[in-house]
C-alpha positions, 0 to 999 in steps of 0.5 A: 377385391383390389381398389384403385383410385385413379386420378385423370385429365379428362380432355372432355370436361377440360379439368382433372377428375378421379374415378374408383375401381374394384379389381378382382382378387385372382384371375388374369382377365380379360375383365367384364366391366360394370360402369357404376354411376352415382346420383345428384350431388355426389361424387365417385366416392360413395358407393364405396363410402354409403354401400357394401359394393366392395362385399358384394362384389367380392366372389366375381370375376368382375371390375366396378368402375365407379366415375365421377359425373358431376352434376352433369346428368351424364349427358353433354349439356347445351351450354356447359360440361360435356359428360356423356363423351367424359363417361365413353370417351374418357372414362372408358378410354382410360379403363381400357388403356389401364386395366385388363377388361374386356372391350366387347359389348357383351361384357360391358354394363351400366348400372346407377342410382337415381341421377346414375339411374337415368345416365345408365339408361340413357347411355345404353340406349343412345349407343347400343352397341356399347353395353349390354345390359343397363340397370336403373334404381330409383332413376329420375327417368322423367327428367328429359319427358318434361320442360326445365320449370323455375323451381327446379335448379337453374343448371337443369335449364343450362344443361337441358334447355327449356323442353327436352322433350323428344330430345335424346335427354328424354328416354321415352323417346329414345327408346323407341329409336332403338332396333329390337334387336340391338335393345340392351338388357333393361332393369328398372327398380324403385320404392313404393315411398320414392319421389320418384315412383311414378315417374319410374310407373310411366316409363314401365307404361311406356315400355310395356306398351312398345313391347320392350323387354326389361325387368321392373321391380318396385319394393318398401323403402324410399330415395334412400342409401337403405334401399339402394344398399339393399338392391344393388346384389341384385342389380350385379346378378342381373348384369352378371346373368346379361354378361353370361356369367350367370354361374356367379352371384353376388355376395349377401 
């Protein structure tokens, strides 16, 4: 693979921001495109940094655009940064300006971990017409189904308000404003150990109860690089197969 690191303007956030790309070896495209989102607190870096995506990733016609979302939850916040338009506007825009990948739905995927997790569902269910699959490890699903308590950071009040709740941050409301037959492909995985795990429960609840299609796995492990090290193959598989590229798996 081919990475490239790319330093921007983003007109969205009004500051400069950086991003990374993994570009397959052979092949002149045009690419499908993974969009691979990191959690809270960390940055573009450290898929590249704390995973094997660049080994995974290695064998498949496939470009991994890996942003930088701040602590912006990939939302636009009420009072604050605007990171949903900075990951569709100019992250996005700036792939499909620069590199050879495909601009169709049905090559473009959303994937993340924790933070990520629940930017990738959220951005794939408020526009989709934009991506065709979304995936969620360990995604911190519950974030917008409840109010902004004092013991959580005070930037989670500035970003969602007091109650998110029946917002377009709350996923289980958002779902159910999306028409079966424009629902993206939904994957959803957590350990058993994860602070999270019944938060992920609920929304698979939820889910299941108004029939929506998606896969949701729990397995051994916690909120940990291990574990997401471990399952981000076969998150790529599962994108892979939703893009139509079920031929390629991903590396081991």
């Amino acid at each position: 693979m081919a990475l490239c690191q790319l330093r921007f303007f983003s007109q969205s956030l009004g500051k400069a921001s950086e991003m990374f790309v993994l570009l397959p070896d052979s092949g002149e495209g045009t690419f499908p495109v993974l969009y691979l989102l990191h959690g809270l607190s960390d940055d573009a870096s450290i898929w590249l940094r704390r995973s094997r995506i660049e080994w995974y990733v290695r064998d498949l016609p496939l470009m991994v655009v890996m942003p930088d979302g701040g602590r912006g939850w990939y939302t636009n916040a009420l009072q604050g940064d605007a990171y949903e338009d900075h990951i569709l506007q100019d992250v996005v825009g700036q792939v499909e300006r620069l590199f050879p990948v495909a601009r169709e739905r049905q090559r473009r995927a959303i994937a993340g971990l924790s933070m990520g997790g629940y930017g990738a569902l959220r951005l794939a269910l408020k526009y989709p017409d934009r991506f065709v699959a979304a995936a969620s490890l360990s995604g911190a699903v519950g974030i917008g189904h409840r109010p902004i308590t004092e013991e959580m950071p005070p930037d989670f009040r500035r970003i969602f308000g007091e109650n998110p709740q029946g917002s377009d941050n709350d996923l289980f409301a958002l779902v159910q404003q999306v028409e079966p037959t424009q629902l993206p492909r939904l994957w959803l995985d957590c350990g058993v150990d994860d602070f999270l795990i019944e938060d992920n429960r609920a929304f698979h609840a939820h889910l299941q109860q108004l029939q929506v299609p998606h896969v949701y796995l729990e397995f051994p492990g916690g909120h940990t690089w291990d574990y997401w090290d471990e399952h981000i193959p076969q998150v790529i598989q599962f994108v892979m197969e939703a893009m139509g590229d079920a031929s390629s798996g991903a590396g081991s």
